[in-house]
Every structure is written in structure tokens, then in C-alpha cells.
Backbone as CSV, one residue per row, in Angstrom:
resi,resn,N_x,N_y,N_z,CA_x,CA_y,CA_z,C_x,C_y,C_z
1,UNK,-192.157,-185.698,-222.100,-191.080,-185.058,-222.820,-190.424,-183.970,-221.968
2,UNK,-190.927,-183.298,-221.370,-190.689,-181.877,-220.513,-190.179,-182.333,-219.206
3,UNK,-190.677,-183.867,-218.706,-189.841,-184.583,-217.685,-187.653,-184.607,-218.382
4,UNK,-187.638,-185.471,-219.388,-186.880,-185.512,-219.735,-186.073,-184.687,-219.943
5,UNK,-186.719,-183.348,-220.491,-185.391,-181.997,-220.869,-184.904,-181.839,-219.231
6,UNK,-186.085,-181.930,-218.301,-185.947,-181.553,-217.136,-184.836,-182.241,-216.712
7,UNK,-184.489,-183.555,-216.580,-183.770,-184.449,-215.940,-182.420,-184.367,-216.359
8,UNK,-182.318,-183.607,-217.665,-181.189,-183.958,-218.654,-180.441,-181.865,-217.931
9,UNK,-181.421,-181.571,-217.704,-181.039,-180.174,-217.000,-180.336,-180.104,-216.045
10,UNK,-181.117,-180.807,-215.102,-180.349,-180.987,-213.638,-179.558,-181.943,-213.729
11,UNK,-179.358,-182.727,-214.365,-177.837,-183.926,-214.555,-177.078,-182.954,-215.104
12,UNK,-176.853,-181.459,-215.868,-175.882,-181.011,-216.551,-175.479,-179.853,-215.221
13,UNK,-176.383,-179.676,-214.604,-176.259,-178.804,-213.682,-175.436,-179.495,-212.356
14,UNK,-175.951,-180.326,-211.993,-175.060,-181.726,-210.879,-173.547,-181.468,-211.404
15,UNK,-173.815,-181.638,-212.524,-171.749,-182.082,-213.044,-171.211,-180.881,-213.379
16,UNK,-171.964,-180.125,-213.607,-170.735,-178.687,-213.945,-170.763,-178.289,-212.746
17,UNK,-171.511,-178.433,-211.520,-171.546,-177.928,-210.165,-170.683,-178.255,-209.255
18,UNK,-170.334,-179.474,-209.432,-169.362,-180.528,-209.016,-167.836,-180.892,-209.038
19,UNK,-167.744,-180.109,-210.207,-166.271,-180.629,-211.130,-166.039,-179.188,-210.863
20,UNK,-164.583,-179.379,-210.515,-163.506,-178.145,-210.857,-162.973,-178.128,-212.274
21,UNK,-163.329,-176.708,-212.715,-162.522,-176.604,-213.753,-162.008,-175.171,-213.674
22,UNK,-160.764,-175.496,-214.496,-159.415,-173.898,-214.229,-160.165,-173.476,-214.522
23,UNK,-159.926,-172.058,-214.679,-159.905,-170.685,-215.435,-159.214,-171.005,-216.629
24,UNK,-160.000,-171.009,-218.474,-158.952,-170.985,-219.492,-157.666,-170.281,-219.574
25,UNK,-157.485,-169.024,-218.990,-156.327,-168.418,-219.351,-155.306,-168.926,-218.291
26,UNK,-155.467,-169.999,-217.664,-154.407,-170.257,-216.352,-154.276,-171.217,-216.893
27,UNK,-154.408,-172.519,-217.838,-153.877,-173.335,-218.013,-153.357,-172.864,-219.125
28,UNK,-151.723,-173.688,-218.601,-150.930,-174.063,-220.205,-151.417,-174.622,-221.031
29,UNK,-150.970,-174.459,-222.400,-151.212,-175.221,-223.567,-150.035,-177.039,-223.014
30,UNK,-148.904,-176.744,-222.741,-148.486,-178.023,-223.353,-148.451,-178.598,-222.132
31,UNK,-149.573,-179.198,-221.212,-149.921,-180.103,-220.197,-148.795,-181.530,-220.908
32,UNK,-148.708,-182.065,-219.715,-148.258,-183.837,-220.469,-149.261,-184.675,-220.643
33,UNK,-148.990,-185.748,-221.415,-150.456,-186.616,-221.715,-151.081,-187.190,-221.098
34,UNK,-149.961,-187.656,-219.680,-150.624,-187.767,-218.359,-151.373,-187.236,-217.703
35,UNK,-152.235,-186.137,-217.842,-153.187,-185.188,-217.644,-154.202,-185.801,-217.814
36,UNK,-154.201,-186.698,-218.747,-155.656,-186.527,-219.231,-156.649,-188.117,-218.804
37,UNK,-155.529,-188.645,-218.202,-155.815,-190.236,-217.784,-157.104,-190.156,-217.508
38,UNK,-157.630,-189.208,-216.241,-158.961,-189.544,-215.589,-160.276,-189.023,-216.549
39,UNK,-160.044,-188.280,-217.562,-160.378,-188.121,-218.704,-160.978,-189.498,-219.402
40,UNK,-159.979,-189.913,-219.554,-159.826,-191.838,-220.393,-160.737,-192.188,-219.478
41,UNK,-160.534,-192.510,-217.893,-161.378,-193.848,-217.736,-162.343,-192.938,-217.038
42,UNK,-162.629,-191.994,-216.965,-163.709,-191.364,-217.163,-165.301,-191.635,-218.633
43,UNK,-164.582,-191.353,-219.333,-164.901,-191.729,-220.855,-164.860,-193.574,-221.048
44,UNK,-164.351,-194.447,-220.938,-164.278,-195.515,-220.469,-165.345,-195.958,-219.937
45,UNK,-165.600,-195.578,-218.465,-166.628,-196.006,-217.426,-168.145,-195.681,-217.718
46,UNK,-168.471,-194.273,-218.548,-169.402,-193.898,-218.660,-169.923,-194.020,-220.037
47,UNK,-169.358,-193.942,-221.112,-169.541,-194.713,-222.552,-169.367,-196.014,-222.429
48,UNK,-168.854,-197.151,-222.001,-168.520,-197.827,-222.207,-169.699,-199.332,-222.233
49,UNK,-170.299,-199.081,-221.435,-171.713,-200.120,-221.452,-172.555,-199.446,-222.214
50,UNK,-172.402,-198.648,-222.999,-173.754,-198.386,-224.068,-172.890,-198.890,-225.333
51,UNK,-171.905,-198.738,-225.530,-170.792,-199.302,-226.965,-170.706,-200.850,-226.774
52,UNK,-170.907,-201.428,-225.315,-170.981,-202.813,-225.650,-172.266,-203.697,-225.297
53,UNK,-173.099,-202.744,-225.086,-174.729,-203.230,-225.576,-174.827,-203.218,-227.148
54,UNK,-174.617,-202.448,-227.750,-174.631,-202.176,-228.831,-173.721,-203.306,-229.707
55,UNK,-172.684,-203.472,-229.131,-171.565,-204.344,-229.907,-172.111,-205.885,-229.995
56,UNK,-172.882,-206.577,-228.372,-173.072,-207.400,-228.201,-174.766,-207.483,-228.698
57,UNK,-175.600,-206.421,-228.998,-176.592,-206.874,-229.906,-176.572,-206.853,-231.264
58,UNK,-175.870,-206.542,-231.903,-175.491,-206.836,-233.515,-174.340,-207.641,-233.604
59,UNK,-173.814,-208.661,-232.385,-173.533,-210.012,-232.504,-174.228,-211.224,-232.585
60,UNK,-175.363,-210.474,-231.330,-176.388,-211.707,-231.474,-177.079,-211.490,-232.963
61,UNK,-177.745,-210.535,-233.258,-178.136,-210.641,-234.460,-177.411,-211.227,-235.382
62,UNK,-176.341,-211.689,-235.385,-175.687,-212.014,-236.100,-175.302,-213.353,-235.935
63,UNK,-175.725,-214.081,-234.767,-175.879,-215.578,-234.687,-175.186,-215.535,-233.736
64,UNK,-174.264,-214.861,-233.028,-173.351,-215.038,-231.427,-174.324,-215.868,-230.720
65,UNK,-174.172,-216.649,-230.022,-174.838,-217.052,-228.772,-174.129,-216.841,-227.350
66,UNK,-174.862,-215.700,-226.684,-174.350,-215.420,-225.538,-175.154,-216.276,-224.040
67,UNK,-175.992,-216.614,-223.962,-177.133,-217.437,-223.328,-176.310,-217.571,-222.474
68,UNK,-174.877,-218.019,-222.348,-174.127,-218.674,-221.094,-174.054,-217.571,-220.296
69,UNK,-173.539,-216.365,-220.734,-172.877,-215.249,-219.818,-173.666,-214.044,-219.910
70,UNK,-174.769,-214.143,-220.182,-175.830,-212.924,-219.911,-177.103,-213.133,-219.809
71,UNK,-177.274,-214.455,-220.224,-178.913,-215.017,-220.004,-179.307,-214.705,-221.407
72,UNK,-180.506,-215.129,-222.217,-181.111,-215.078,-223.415,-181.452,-213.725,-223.071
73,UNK,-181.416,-213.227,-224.648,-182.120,-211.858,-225.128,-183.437,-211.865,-226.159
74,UNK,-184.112,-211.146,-224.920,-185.532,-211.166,-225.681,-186.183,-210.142,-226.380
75,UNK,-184.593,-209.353,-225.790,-185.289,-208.011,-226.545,-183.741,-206.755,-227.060
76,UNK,-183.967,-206.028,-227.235,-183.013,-205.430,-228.050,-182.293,-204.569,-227.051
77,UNK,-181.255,-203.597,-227.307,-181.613,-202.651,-225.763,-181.942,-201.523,-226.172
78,UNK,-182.745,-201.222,-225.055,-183.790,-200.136,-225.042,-182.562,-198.296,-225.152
79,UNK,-182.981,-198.118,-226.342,-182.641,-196.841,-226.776,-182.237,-195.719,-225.815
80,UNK,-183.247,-195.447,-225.038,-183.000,-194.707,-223.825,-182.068,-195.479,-222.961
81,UNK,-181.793,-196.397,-222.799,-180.969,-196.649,-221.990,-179.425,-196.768,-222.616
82,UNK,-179.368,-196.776,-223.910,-178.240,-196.927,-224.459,-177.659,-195.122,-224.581
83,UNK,-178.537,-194.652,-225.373,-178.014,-193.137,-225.218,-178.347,-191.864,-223.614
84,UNK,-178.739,-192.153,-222.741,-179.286,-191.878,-221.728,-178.281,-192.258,-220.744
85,UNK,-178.346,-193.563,-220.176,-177.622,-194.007,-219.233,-176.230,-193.447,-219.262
86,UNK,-175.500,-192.675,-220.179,-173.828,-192.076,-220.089,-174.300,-190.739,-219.604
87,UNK,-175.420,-190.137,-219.271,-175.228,-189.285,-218.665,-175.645,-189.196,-216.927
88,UNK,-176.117,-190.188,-216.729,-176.770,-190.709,-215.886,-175.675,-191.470,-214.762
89,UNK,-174.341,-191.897,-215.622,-173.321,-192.139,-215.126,-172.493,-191.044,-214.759
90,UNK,-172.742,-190.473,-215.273,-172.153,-188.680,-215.323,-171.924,-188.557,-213.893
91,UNK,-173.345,-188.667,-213.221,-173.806,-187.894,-211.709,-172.666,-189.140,-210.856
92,UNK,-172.922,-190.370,-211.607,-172.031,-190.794,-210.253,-170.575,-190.670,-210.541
93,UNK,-170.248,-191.148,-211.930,-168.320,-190.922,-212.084,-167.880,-189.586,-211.635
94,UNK,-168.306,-188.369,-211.139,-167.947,-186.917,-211.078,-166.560,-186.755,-209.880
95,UNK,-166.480,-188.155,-209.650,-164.749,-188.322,-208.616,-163.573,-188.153,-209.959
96,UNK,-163.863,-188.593,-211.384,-162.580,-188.216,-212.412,-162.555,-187.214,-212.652
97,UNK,-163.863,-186.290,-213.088,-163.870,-185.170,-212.864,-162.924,-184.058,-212.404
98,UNK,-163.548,-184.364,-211.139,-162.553,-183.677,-209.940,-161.071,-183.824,-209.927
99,UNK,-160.755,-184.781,-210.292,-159.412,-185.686,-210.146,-158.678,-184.678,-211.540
100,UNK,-159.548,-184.902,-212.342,-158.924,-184.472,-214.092,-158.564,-182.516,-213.068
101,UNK,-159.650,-181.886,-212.430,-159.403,-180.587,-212.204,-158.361,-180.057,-211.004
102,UNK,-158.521,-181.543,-210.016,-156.970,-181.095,-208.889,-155.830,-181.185,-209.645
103,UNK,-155.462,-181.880,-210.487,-154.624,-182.482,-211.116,-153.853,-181.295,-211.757
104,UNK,-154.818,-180.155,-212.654,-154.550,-179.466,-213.136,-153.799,-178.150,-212.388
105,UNK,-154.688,-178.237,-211.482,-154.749,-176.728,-210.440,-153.075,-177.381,-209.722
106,UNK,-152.985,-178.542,-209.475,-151.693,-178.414,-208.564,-150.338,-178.501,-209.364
107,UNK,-150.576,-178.643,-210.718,-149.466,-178.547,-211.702,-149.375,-177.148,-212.058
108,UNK,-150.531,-176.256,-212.007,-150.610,-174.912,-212.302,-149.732,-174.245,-211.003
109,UNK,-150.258,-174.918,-210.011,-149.893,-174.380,-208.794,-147.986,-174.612,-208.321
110,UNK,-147.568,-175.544,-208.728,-146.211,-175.786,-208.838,-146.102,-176.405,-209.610
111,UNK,-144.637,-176.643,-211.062,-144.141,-177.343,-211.739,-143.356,-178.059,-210.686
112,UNK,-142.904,-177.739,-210.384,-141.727,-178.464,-209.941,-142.220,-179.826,-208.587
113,UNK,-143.660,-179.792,-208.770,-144.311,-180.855,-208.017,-144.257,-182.211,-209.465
114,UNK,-144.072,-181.854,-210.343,-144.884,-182.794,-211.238,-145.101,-184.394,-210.998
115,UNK,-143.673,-184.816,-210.517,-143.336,-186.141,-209.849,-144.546,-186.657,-208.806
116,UNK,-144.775,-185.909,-208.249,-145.535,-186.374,-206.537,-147.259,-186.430,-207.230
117,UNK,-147.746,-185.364,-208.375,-148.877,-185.310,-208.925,-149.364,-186.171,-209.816
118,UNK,-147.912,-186.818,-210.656,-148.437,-187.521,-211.198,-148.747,-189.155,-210.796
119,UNK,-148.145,-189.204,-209.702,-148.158,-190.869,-209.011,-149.394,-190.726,-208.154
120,UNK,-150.047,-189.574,-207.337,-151.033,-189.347,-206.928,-152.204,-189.677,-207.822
121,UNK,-151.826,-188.947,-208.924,-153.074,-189.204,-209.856,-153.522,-190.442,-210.229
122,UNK,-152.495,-190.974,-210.711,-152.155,-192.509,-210.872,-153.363,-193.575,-210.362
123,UNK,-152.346,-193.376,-209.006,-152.952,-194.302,-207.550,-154.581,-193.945,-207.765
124,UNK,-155.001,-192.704,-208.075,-156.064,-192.215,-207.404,-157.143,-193.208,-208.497
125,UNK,-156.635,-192.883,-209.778,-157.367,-193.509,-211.012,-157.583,-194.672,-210.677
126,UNK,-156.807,-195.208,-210.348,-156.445,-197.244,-210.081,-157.603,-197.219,-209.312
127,UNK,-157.723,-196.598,-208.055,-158.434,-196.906,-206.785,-159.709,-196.816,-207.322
128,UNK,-160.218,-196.007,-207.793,-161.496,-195.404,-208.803,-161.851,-196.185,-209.939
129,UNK,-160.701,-196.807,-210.712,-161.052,-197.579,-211.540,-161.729,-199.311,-211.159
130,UNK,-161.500,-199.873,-209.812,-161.973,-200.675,-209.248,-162.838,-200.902,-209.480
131,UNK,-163.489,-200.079,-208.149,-165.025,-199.893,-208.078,-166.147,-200.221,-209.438
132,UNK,-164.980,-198.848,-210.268,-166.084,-198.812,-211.656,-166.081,-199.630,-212.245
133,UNK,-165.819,-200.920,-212.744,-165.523,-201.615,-213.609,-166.597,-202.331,-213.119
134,UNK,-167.355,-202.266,-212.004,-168.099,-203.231,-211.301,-169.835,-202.644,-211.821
135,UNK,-169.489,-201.184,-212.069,-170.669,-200.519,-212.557,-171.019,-200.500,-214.135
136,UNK,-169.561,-200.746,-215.028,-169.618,-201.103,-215.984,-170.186,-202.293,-216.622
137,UNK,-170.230,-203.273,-215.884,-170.436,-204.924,-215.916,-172.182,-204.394,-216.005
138,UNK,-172.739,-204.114,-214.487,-174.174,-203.985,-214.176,-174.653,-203.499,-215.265
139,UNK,-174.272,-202.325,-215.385,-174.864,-201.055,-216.388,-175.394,-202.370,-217.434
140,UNK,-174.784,-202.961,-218.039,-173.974,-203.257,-219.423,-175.442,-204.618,-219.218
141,UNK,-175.351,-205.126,-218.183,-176.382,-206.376,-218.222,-177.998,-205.670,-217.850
142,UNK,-177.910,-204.697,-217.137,-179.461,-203.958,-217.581,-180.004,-203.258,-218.702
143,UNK,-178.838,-202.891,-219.285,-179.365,-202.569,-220.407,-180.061,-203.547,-221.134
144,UNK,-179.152,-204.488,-221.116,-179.328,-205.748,-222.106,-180.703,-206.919,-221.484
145,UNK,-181.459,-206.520,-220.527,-182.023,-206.805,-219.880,-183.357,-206.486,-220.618
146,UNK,-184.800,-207.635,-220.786,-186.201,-207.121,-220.911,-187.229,-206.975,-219.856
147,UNK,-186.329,-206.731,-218.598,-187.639,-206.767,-217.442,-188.194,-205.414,-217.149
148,UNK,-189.453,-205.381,-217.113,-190.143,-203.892,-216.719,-189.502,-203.163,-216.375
149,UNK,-188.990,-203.642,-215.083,-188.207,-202.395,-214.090,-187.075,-202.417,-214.094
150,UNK,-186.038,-202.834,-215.719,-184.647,-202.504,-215.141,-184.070,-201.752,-215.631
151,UNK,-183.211,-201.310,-214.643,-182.453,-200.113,-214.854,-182.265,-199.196,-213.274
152,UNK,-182.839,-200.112,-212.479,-183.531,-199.233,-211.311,-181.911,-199.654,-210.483
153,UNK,-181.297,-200.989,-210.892,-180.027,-200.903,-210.154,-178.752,-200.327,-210.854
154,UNK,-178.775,-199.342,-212.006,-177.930,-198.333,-212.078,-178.504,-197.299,-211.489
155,UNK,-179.440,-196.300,-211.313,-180.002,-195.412,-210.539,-179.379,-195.959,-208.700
156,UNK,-179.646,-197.069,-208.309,-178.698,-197.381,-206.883,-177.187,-197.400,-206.726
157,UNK,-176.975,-197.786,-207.550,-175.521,-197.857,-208.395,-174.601,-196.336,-208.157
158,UNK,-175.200,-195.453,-208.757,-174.979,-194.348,-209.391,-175.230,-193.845,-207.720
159,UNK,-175.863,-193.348,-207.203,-176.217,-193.141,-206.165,-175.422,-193.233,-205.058
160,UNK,-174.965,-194.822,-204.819,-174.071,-195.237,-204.186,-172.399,-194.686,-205.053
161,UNK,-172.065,-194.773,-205.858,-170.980,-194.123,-206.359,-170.822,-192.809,-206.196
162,UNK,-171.992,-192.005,-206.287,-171.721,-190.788,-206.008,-171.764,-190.083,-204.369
163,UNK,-171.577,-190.868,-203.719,-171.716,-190.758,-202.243,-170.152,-191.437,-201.817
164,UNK,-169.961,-192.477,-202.418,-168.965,-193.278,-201.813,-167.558,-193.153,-202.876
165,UNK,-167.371,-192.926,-203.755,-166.414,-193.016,-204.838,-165.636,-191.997,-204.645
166,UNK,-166.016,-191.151,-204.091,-164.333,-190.144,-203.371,-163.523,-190.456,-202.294
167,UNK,-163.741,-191.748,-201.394,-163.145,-192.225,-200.488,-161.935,-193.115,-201.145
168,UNK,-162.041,-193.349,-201.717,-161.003,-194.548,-202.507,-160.026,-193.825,-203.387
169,UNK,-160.945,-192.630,-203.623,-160.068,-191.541,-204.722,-159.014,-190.644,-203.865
170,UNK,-159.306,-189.577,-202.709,-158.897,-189.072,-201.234,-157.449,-190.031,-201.200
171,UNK,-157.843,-191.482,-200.957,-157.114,-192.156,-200.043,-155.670,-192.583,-201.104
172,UNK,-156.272,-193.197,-202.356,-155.396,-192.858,-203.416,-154.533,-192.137,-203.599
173,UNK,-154.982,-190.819,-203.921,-154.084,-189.462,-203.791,-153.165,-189.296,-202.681
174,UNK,-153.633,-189.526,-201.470,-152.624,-189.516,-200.728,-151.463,-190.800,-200.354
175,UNK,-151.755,-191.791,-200.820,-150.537,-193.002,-200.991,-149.723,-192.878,-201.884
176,UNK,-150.149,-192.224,-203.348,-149.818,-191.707,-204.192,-148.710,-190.414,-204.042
177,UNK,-149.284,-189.976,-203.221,-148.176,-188.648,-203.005,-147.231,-189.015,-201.878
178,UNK,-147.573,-190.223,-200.747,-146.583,-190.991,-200.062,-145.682,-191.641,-200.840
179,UNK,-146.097,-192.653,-201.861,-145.003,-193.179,-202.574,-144.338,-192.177,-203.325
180,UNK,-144.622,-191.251,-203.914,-143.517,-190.274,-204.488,-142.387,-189.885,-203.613
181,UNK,-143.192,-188.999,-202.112,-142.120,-188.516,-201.341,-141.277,-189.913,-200.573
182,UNK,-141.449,-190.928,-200.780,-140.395,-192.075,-200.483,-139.420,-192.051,-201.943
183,UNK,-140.289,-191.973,-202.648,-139.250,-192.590,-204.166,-138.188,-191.284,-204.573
184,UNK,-138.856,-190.348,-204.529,-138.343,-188.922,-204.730,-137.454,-188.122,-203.640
């Protein structure tokens, strides 16, 4: 039990350590709604395989037969991995994060950029959203998984995302802010 508070400590500590966030009194109230994109597939990427473990085992219970596209289920998914694993994704998605806090700081930092920030952001999400969709899939089939040891390839997963998932984001942002200053 005291493992767990532990783990759930230093995963809260990783991501608030990580992520930029303003100062409350420096952000405006009326941001545009475009702000909040990396937010979305932030929320998306990291909820999103525990809502469709969940969706897809009270289908099968319900007579779905999935056997073709996930293999038979022998077992239910494991609790901890359904409420657990979104924070666990936490440590590696922490590139939207960041993205949700440059985003902010350089609209704070000039209005009159808004054009070039928001196609940056854009690009950056797209590039980021790739990758993840690939972690979403995995996540989503270990959960749903009854073998002893799984789960051990979101922990590699996660790992590898959080090492490598700002390169695609970087490179984003800056094509992003190339195609503006062409279009603009």
C-alpha cells in the first residue's frame, strides 16, 4: 500500500516538475478555444484506453464477440490498470503539457503573434498526436490482456515517449511557425 501512495507521489511530482504553468494573475480570462487543443488530446491519449477497456468489457458481457481483433477475454480488466494506468501515462504524454504552457506564455508574451502560435500549436499537436494513438491502441490491449506480466509494455512505452515525444513536438512547432510566416 505505502509502495503505491509512493509511486502515485513521484508521478505527481514528475508532472508538475515538468509542465510549465503561468503565473494565475498573468493569464487572461478570455484565451480562444484554441488554447486548449493540447489539453483535448492530452485528455484523449491518457483517459482514453481505460474508457475503452471499460466500454469493450461490458460489450463482451453483453454478448459482443471481439475474438477477431483482440484475441479472447479471459478475464476482466484489471482495476489497477484501468484507474492507474492514466496516470502512468501522465509521465510520458508531459510533451501536451508543455505545449498547453508555451502556448500560453507566447500569447501572453505577444498578441499580435496569435496567427504564427496558433498554426505552431496545431502542427505540434498533429505531430504528437501520431505517435500517441499508437500508445493508445497498446495501452488499451494490455489492459484487456490476462497474462501475468502485462502491462510491462506500457511502462516501455511510456518511457520511450517520455524521452522521445518532444522531438516531433520541437520540430512541429517550428514548421508550424514556418508555415505561418509564409502564409502571413
Amino acid at each position: 500500500m505505502f509502495e503505491l501512495i509512493g509511486i502515485l507521489v513521484v508521478v505527481a511530482v514528475i508532472v508538475l516538475s515538468l509542465s510549465t504553468w503561468p503565473r494565475r494573475q498573468s493569464v487572461p480570462r478570455n484565451l480562444p478555444g484554441w488554447t486548449r487543443v493540447p489539453l483535448i488530446a492530452f485528455a484523449v491519449f491518457a483517459i482514453g484506453p481505460s474508457v475503452l477497456g471499460l466500454i469493450v468489457h461490458v460489450l463482451y458481457l453483453a454478448g459482443a464477440n471481439f475474438t477477431p481483433f483482440i484475441g479472447p477475454l479471459e478475464s476482466s480488466p484489471r482495476l489497477g490498470a484501468v484507474f492507474f494506468d492514466p496516470l502512468v501515462l501522465t509521465v510520458g504524454l508531459w510533451p501536451f503539457l508543455t505545449l498547453y504552457g508555451v502556448t500560453l506564455d507566447n500569447l501572453i508574451q505577444g498578441r499580435s503573434t496569435w496567427r504564427s502560435v496558433r498554426m505552431a500549436m496545431i502542427v505540434s499537436v498533429a505531430a504528437m498526436s501520431l505517435p500517441s494513438t499508437f500508445l493508445l491502441v497498446a495501452t488499451f490491449q494490455e489492459m484487456m490482456s490476462s497474462a501475468r506480466d502485462a502491462g510491462q509494455g506500457t511502462g516501455i512505452l511510456c518511457f520511450l515517449f517520455m524521452m522521445f515525444l518532444p522531438i516531433p513536438a520541437v520540430i512541429g512547432w517550428f514548421i508550424g511557425r514556418g508555415i505561418a510566416w509564409m502564409r502571413y
